[in-house]
C-alpha positions as CSV (number, residue, x, y, z in Angstrom):
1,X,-93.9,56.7,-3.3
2,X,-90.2,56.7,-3.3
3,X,-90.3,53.8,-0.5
4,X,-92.2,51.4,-2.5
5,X,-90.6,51.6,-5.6
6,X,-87.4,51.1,-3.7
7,X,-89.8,47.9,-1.9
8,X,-90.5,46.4,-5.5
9,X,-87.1,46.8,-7.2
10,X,-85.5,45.1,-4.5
11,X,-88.5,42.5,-4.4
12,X,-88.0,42.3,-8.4
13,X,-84.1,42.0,-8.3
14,X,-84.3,39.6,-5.6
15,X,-86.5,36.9,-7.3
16,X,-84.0,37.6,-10.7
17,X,-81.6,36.9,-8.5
18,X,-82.9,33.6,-6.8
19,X,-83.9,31.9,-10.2
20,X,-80.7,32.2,-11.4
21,X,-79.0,30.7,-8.5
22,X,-81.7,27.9,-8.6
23,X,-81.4,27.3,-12.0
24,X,-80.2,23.7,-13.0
25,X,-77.8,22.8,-16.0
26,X,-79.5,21.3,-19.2
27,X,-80.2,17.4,-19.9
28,X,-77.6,15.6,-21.3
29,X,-77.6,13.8,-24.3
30,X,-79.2,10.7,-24.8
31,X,-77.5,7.4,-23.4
32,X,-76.5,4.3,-25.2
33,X,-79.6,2.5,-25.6
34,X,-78.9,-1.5,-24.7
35,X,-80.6,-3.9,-27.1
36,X,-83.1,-6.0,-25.8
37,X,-83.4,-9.1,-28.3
38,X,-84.1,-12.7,-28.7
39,X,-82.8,-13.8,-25.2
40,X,-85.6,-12.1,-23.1
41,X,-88.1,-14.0,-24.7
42,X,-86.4,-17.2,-23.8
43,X,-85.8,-16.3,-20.0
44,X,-89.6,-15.5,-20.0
45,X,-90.7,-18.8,-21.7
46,X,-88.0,-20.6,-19.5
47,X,-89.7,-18.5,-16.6
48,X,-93.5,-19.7,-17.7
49,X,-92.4,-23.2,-18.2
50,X,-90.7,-23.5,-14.1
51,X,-94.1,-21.6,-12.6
52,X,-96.2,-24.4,-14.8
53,X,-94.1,-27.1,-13.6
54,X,-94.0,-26.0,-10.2
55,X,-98.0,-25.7,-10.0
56,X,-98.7,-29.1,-11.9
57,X,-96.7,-30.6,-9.6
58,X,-98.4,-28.8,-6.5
59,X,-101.3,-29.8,-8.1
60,X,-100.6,-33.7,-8.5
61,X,-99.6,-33.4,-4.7
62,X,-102.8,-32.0,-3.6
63,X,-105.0,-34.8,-5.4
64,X,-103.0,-37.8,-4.2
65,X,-104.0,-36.8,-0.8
């Protein structure tokens, strides 16, 4: 009886022990958020109006042949 509750303290202690040692620091705080504004919606319409000019043209290419 002695011998296992010698066997469980030490089991106990040790997993005390072991999520303490593993234990990470907390989050810090929240960054600088970056604004996203106006410009990203012109790099995507400048973006749509490239990939539309791009096909058209593969497209006028195609048909002359």
């Amino acid at each position: 009886m002695k011998n296992l509750l010698l066997v469980l303290l030490t089991i106990t202690i040790a997993l005390i022990l072991t999520s303490l040692a593993m234990a990470q620091p907390g989050l810090p705080g929240n960054p600088a958020q970056a604004p996203i504004d106006g410009g990203l919606g012109l790099l995507a319409a400048a973006g749509g109006a490239y990939a539309y000019k791009k096909l058209k043209g593969r497209n006028s290419e195609s048909e002359d042949v």
